[in-house]
C-alpha positions as CSV (number, residue, x, y, z in Angstrom):
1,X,-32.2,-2.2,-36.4
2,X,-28.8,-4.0,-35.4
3,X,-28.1,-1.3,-33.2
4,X,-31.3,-2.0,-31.2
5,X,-30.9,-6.0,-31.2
6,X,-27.1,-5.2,-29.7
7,X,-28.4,-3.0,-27.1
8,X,-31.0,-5.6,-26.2
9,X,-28.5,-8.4,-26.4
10,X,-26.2,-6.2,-23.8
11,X,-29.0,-5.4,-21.7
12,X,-30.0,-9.0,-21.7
13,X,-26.3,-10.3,-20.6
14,X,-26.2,-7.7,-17.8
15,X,-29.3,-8.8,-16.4
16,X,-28.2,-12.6,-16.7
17,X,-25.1,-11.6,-14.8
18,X,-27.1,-9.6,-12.0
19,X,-29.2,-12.6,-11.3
20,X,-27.1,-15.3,-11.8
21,X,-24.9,-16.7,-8.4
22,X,-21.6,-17.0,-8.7
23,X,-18.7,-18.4,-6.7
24,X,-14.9,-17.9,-6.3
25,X,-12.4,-19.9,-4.3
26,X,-8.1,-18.9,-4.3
27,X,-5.9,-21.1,-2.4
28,X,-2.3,-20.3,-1.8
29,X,0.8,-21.9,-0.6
30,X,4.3,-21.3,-0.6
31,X,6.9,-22.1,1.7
32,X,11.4,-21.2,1.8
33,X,12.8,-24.3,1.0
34,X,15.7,-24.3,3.6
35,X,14.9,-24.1,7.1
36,X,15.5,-20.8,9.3
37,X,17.8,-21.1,12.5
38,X,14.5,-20.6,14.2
39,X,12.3,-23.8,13.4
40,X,15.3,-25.6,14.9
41,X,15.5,-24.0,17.4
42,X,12.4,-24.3,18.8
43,X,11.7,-20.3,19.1
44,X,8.6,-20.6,15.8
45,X,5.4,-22.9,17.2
46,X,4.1,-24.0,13.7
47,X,6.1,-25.2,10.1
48,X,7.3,-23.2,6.9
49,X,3.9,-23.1,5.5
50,X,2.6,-19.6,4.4
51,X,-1.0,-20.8,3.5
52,X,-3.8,-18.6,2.3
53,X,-7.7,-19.2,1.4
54,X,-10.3,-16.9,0.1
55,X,-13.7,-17.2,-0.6
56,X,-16.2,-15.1,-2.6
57,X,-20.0,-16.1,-3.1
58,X,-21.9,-13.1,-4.9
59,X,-25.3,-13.0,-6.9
60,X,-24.9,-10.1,-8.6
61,X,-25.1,-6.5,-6.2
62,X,-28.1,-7.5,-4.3
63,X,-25.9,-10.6,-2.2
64,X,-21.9,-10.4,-1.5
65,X,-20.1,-12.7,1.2
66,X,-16.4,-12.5,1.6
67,X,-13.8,-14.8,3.9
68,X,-10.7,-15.2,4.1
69,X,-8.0,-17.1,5.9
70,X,-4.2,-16.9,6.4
71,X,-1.3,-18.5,8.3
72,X,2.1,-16.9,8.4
73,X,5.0,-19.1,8.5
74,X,5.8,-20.4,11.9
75,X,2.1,-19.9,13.1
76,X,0.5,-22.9,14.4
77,X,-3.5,-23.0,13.2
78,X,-4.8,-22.1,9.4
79,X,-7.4,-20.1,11.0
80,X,-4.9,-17.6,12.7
81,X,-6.3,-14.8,10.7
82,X,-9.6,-15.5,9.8
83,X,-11.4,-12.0,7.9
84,X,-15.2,-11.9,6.1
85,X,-18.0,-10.3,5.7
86,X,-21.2,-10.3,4.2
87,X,-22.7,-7.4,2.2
88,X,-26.3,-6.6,1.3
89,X,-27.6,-3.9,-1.2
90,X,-30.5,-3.3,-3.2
91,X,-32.3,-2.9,0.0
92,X,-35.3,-0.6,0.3
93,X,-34.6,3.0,0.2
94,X,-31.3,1.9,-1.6
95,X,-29.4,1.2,1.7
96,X,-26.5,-0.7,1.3
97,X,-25.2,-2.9,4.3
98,X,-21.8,-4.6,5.2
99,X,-21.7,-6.9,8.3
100,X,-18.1,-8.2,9.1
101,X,-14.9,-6.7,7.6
102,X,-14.9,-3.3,5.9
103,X,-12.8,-0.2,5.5
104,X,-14.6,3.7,4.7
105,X,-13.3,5.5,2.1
106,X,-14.4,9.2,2.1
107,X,-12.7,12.6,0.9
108,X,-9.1,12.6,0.3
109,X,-8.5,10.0,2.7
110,X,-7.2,12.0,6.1
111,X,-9.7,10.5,8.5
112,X,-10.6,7.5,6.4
113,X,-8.1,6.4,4.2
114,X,-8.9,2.8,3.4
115,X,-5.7,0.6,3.4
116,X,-2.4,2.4,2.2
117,X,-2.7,4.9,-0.4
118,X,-1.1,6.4,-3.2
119,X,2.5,6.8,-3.4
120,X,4.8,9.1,-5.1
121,X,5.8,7.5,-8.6
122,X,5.8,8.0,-12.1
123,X,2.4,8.1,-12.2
124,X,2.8,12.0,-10.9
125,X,-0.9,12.9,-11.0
126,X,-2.2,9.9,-9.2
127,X,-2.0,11.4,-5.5
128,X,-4.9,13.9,-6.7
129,X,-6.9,11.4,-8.2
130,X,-8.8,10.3,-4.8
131,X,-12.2,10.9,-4.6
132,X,-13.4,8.1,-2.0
133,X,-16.9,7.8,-1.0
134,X,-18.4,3.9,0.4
135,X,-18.0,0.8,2.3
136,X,-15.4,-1.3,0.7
137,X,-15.3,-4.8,2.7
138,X,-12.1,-4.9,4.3
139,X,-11.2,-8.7,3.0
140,X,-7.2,-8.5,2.2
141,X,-4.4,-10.0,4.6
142,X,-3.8,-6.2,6.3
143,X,-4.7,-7.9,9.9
144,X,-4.6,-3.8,11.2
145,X,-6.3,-1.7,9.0
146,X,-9.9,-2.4,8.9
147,X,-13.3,-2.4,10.6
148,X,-15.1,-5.2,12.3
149,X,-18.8,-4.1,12.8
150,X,-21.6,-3.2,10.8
151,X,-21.9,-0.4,8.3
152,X,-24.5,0.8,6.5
153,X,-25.4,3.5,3.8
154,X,-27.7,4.9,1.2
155,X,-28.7,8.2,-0.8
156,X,-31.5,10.0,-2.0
157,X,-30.9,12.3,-4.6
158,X,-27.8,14.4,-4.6
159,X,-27.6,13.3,-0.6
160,X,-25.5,9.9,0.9
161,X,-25.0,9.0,4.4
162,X,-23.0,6.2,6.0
163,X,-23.5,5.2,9.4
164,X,-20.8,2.2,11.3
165,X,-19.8,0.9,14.2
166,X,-16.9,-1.3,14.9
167,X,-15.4,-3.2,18.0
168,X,-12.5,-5.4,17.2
169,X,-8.5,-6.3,19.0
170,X,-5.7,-5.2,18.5
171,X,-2.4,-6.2,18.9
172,X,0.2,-3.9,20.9
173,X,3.6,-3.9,22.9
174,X,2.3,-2.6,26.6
175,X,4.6,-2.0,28.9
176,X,5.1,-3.7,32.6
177,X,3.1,-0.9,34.2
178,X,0.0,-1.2,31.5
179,X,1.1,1.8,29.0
180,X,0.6,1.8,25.2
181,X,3.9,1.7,23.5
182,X,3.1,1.0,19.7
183,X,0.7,-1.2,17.9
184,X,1.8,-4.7,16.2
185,X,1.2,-4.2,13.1
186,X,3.5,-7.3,11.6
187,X,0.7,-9.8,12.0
188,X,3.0,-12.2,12.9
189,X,2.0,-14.5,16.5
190,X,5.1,-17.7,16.2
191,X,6.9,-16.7,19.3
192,X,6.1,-16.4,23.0
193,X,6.7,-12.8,23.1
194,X,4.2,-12.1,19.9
195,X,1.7,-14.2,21.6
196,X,1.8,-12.5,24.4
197,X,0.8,-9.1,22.5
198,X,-1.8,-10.6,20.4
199,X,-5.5,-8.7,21.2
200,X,-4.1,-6.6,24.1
201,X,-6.1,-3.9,23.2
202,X,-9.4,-3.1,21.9
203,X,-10.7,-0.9,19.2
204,X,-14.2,0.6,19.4
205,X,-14.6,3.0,16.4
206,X,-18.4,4.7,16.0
207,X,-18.8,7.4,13.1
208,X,-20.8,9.0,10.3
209,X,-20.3,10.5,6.8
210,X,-22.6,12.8,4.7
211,X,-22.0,14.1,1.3
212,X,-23.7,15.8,-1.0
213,X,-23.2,16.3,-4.8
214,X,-24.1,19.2,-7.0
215,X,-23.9,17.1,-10.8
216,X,-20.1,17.2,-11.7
217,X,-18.6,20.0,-10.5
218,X,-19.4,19.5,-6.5
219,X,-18.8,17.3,-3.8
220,X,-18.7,18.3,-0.4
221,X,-18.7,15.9,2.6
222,X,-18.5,15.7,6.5
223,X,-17.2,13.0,8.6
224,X,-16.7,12.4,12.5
225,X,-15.4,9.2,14.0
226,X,-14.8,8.6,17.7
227,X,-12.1,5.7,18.5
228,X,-11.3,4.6,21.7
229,X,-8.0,2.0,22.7
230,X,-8.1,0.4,25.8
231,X,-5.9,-2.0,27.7
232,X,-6.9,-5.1,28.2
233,X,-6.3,-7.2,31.2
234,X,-5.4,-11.0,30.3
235,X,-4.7,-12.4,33.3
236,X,-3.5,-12.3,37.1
237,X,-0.8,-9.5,37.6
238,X,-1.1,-7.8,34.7
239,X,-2.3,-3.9,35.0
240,X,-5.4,-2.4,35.6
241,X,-7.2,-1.5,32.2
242,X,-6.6,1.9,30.7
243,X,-9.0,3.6,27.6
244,X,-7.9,6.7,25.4
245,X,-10.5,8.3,23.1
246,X,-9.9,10.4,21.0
247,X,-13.2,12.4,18.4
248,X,-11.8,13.5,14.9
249,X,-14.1,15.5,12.4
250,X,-13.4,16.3,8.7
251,X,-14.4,18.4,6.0
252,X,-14.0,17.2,2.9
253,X,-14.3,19.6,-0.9
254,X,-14.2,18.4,-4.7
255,X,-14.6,21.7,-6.9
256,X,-14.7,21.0,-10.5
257,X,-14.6,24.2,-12.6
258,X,-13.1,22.7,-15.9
259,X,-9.9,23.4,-16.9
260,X,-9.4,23.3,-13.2
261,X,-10.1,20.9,-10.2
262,X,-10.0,21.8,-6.6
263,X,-9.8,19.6,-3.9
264,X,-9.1,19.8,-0.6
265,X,-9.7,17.7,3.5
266,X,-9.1,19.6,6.9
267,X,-9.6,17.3,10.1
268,X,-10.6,19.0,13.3
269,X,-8.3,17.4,15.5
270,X,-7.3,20.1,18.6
271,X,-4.1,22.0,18.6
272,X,-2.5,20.5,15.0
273,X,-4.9,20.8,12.4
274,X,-3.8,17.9,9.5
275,X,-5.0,19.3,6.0
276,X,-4.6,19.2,2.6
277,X,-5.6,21.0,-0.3
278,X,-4.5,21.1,-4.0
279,X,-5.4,22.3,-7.7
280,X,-5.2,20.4,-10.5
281,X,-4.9,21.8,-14.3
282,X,-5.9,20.1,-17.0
283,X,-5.5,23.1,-20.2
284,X,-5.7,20.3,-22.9
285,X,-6.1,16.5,-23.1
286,X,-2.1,16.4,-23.5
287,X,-1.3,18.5,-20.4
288,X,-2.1,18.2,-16.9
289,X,-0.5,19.8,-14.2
290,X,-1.4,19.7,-10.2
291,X,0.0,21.6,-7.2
292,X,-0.8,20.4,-3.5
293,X,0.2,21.5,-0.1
294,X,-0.2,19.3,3.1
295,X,0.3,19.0,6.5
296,X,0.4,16.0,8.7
297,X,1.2,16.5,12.6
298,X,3.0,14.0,14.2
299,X,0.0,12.0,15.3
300,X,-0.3,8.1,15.3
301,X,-3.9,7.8,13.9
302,X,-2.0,9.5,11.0
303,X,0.8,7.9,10.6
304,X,0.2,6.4,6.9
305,X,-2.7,8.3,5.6
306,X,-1.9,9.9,2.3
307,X,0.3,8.7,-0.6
308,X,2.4,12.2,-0.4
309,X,4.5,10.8,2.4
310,X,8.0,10.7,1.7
311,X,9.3,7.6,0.8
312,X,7.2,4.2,1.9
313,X,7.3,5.4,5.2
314,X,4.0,7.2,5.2
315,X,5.7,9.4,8.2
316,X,3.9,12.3,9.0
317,X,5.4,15.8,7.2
318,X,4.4,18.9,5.6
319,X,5.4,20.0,2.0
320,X,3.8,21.4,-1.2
321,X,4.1,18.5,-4.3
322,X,4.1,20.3,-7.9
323,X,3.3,17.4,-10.7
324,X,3.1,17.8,-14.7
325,X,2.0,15.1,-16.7
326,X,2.9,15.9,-20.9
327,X,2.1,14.4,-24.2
328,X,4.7,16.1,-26.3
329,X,3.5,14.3,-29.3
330,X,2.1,10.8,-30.3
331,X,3.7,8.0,-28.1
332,X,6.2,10.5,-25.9
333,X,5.0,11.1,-22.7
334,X,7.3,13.3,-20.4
335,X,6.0,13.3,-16.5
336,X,8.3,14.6,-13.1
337,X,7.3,15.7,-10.0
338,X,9.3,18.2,-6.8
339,X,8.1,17.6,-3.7
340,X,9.5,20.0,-1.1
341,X,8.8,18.4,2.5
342,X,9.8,18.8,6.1
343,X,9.0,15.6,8.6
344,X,6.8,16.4,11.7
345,X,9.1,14.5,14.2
346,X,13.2,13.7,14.2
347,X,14.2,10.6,13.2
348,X,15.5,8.1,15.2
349,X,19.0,9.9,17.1
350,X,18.5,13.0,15.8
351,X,16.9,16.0,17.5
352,X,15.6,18.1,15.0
353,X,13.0,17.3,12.3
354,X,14.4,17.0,8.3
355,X,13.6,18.6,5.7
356,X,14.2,17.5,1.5
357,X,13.5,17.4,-1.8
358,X,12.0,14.6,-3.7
359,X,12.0,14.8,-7.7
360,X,11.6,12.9,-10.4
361,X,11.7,12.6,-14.4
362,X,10.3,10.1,-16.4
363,X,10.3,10.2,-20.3
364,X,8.3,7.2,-22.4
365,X,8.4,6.4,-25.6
366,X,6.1,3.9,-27.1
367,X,5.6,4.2,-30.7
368,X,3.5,0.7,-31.8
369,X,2.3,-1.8,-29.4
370,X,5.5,-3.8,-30.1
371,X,8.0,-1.5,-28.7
372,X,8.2,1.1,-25.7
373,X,11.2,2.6,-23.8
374,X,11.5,4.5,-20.6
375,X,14.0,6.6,-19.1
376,X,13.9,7.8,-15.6
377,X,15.4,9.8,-13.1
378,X,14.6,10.3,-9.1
379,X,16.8,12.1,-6.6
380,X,16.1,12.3,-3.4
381,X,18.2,14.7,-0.7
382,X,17.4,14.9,3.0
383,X,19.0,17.8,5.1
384,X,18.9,16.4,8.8
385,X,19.8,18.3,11.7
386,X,22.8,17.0,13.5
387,X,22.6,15.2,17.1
388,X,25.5,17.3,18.4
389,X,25.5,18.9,22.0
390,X,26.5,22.3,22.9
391,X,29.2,23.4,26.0
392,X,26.0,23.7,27.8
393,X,24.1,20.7,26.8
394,X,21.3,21.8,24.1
395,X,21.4,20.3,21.1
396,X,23.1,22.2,18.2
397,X,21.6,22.1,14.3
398,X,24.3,20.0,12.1
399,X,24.4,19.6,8.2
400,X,24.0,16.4,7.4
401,X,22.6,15.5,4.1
402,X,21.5,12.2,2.5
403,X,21.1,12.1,-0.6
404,X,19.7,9.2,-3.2
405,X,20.2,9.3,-7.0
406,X,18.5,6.4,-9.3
407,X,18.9,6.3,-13.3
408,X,16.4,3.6,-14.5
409,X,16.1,2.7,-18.3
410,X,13.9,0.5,-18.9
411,X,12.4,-1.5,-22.7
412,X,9.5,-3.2,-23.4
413,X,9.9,-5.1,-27.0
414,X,6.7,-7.6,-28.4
415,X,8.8,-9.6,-30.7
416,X,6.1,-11.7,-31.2
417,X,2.4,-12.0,-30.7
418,X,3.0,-14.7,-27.5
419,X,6.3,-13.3,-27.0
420,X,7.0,-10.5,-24.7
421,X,10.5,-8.9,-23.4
422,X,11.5,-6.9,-20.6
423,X,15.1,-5.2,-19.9
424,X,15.6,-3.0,-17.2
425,X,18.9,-1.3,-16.2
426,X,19.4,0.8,-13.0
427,X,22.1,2.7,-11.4
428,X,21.8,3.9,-7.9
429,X,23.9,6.8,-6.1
430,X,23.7,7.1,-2.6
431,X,25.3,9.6,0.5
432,X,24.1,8.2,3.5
433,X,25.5,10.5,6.2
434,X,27.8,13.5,7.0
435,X,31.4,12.6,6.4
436,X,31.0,12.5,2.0
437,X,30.8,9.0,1.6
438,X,29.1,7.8,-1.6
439,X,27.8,4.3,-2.4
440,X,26.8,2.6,-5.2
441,X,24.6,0.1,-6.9
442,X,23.9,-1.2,-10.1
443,X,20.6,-4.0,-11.1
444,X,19.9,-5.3,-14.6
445,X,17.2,-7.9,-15.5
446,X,15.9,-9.7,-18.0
447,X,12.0,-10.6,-18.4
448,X,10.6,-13.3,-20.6
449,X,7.0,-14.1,-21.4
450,X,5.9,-16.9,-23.3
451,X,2.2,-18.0,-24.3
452,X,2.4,-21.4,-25.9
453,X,-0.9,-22.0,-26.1
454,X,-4.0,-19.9,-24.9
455,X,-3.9,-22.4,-21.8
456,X,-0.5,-21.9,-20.9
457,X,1.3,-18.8,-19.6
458,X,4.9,-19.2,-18.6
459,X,6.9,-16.4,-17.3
460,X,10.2,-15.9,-16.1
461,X,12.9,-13.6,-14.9
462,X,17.0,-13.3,-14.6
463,X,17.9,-10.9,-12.5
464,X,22.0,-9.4,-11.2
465,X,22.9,-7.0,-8.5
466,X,25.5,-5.3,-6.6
467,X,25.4,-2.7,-4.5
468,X,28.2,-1.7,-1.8
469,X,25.8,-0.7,0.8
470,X,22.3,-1.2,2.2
471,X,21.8,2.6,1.3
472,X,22.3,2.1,-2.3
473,X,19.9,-0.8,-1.9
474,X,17.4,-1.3,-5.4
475,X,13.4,-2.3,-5.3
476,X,12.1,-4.1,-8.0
477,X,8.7,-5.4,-8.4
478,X,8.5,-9.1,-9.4
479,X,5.9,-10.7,-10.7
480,X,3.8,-13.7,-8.7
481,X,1.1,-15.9,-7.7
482,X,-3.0,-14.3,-8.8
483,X,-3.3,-11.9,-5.7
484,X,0.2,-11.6,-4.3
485,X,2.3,-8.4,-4.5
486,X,6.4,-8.6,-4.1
487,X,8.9,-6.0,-4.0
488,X,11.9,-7.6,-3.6
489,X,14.6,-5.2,-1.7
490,X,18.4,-5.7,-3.3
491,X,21.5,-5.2,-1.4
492,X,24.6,-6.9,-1.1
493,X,26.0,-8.7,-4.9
494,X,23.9,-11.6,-6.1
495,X,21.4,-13.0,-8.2
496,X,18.0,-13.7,-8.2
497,X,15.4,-15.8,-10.9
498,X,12.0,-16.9,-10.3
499,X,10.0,-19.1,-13.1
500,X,5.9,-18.5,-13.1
501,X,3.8,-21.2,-14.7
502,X,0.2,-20.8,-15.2
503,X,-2.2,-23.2,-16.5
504,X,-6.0,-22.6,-17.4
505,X,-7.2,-25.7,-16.7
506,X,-10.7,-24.9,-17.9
507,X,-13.1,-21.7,-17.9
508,X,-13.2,-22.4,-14.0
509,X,-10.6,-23.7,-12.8
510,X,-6.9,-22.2,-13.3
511,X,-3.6,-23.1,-11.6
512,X,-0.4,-21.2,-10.8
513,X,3.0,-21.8,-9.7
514,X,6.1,-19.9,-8.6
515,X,9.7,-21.5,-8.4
516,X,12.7,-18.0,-7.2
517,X,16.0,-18.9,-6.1
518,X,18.2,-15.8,-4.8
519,X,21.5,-15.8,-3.9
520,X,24.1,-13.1,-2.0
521,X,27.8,-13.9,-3.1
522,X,29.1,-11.7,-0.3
523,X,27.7,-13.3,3.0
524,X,28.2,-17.2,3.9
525,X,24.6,-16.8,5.7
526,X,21.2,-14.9,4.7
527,X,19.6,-13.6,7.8
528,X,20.0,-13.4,11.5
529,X,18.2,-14.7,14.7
530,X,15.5,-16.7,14.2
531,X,15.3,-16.2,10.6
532,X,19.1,-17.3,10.2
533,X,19.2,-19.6,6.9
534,X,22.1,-22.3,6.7
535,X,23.9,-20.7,3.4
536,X,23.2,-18.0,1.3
537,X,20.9,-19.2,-1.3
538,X,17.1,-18.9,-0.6
């Protein structure tokens, strides 16, 4: 009957899209209007430009290639990051391969994490929610974070393997006598000095994965990689080469005993054993509840690994995160996390580790698809120990506390069917050190988004601050350009509007454009050094 003809009609389009090619181009550029002290100076090699080009050519899953290339502003050549890669599957004995760029995804993501993860947010049950397994090509502007090799995989039955190797450069600050002292991970190579550390190391990464599922309620998995840095030597004078290696293995677990989820990673890494592990409860469809414990030594491969780290730091801590996710009744969602957490290192100055606590409320209200409103609440308090020295020279605990209060109330209101609006007000509290100080901040915007036609989307957004510190600073996610993600940081008093204009041209072809203008009323100049500006509009 119908129902027949529309499955057939499905099943036809699906095939038609498996075997048909198809290609994808995205150019971008943008550039800051007025010039920084440092194009005048002569300290940047190349212009303004930020320019950015990415290609996709795929023919359904059997065929994928990938490139992409970036310049930064001030870098010289468009090729300066150049990233692709080329994916096969549908190969016999369903292997799957990627030649170029790729990142592994596998477990909860403590030896192979992908890119950056999760964050703490509204979204309180979202840290649990990783259940990576594959090759993802690595194609992004991230110039750190990423193979460059060849990978391959398949899986027969309840059994998948992946097999990779990767050799690639690095850049790093190396000291006069040929000692690691960080990697570069800016991406940035305008100045002599950044030059100078561009591909001073190399990366050769080998490892393997094997999982095996049991239908929906099992997934176990084990993964080693073996990663060696080593020092190279550019030139007369410099040091003789140097290689560290270090061999990780994990053991990844996925339990799913309905109403409850297990989960759970432990890495075998030597003395400090990173791990996490976690329940989540789901009792009903309106309830979900989730309780994890972690702990990540102070380590450098895992530095930014999971989305529990405190802040957007992705420092290494311990702590136990207890989430709950309600729907009290149609269209009033209540959510909040506490996150109790102690860092695995001191922070900068300070000789003893911190400890906090990290919670949030968040209540939504959205009763038609014309109106929502959201109330939120995050606190943040930090007890770190104090630098002070004893009569004999050891370092005594203090009591400082930072602490960080932000009240957010935001509306969403559809006034019309190409008419969208957007108000957000938020209040920020802040206690930066020991002495009771307490600074303030205050943001309110105002969003506006207009269809005129079904070609033409225009979107815009006005925007005051004022703060009386960096430490009561504000972040705000803007909106931009297809494939470009902002969080503007807001300190200082000013203002800030951007207009977005975007134009499908055809089915094919569309174009986009961003005009922002942001000004700070308290300082004469924006910036210092070589990014110096001549006034304090941007």
């Amino acid at each position: 009957g119908d129902d027949d003809l529309e499955r057939e009609g499905d099943a036809g389009r699906e095939y038609h899209r498996r075997q048909n090619w198809s290609v994808q181009w995205r150019g971008k550029t943008s550039a800051v209007l007025q010039e920084p002290a440092g194009y005048s100076r002569g300290t940047y090699a190349g212009d303004r430009m930020k320019i950015y080009q990415r290609l996709s050519v795929r023919k359904g899953s059997a065929f994928q290639f990938k490139m992409l290339m970036e310049k930064d502003p001030g870098e010289t050549a468009l090729t300066d990051f150049v990233s692709g890669a080329v994916s096969v599957g549908n190969l016999p004995g369903a292997v799957r391969m990627v030649a170029g760029d790729f990142r592994i995804r596998a477990g909860q993501g403590l030896l192979f994490g992908g890119a950056r993860s999760f964050g703490k947010g509204a979204a309180v049950i979202e840290p649990t929610l990783r259940d990576g397994w594959g090759i993802p090509e690595g194609i992004s502007s991230d110039e750190v974070n990423f193979f460059r090799g060849l990978a391959a995989g398949t899986g027969v039955g309840p059994v998948s393997v992946i097999l990779f190797g990767s050799v690639r450069t690095l850049s790093a600050h190396i000291s006069t006598e040929g000692d690691l002292r960080g990697i570069d991970e800016s991406g940035y190579h305008r100045t002599a000095t950044e030059l100078d550390r561009r591909d001073r190391l190399t990366n050769r990464s080998f490892g393997g994965l094997f999982r095996v599922l049991a239908g929906d309620w099992l997934a176990a998995g084990v993964n080693v990689l073996r990663s060696s840095l080593s020092v190279r030597e550019t030139g007369e004078g410099r040091p003789a080469p140097s290689t560290a290696t270090t061999r990780r293995g994990s053991i990844d677990l996925r339990i799913g005993l309905p109403p409850f989820t297990i989960i759970g990673e432990v890495v075998l890494a030597g003395a400090e054993v990173p791990w996490i592990a976690g329940i989540l409860f789901v009792p009903s469809e309106k309830t979900r509840i989730v309780i994890v414990r972690r702990f990540y030594p102070a380590m450098p491969e895992f530095r930014r690994t999971f989305g529990f780290a405190d802040g957007s730091t992705g420092q290494n801590e311990a702590g136990t995160y207890l989430g709950a996710g309600i729907s009290i009744y149609p269209g009033l969602i209540a959510a909040g996390y506490l996150d109790l957490f102690s860092s695995s290192a001191p922070e900068p100055g300070a000789f003893f580790p911190p400890v906090g606590i990290d919670r949030l409320i968040s209540i939504r209200y959205i009763p038609s698809k014309r109106f929502g409103i959201e109330t939120r609440y995050r606190s943040r308090t930090v007890e770190v120990a104090g630098n002070e020295v004893s009569g004999a020279g050891l370092p005594t605990p203090g009591n400082g506390v930072k602490r960080e209060d932000k009240y957010r109330c935001e509306v969403h209101w559809k006034p019309a069917e190409r008419l969208t609006c957007r108000f957000r007000l938020e209040y920020s509290v802040a206690s930066p050190g020991t002495k009771g100080e307490t600074d303030r901040g205050s943001m309110v915007f105002a969003d506006l988004t207009l269809e005129p036609s079904r070609a033409v989307t225009i979107h815009s957004r006005l925007q005051l601050f004022g703060t009386d510190s960096y430490a009561s600073r504000i972040y705000t996610m803007e909106a931009d350009l297809p494939g470009t993600l902002t969080n503007a940081v807001l300190s200082g008093e000013g203002s800030r509007w951007y207009l977005i204009c975007a134009w499908r041209l055809s089915e094919h072809v569309r174009f986009s454009m961003k005009y922002s203008r942001f000004r700070r009323d308290d300082l004469r100049k924006i910036g210092s050094g070589a990014d110096e500006l001549p006034s304090n509009i941007v």
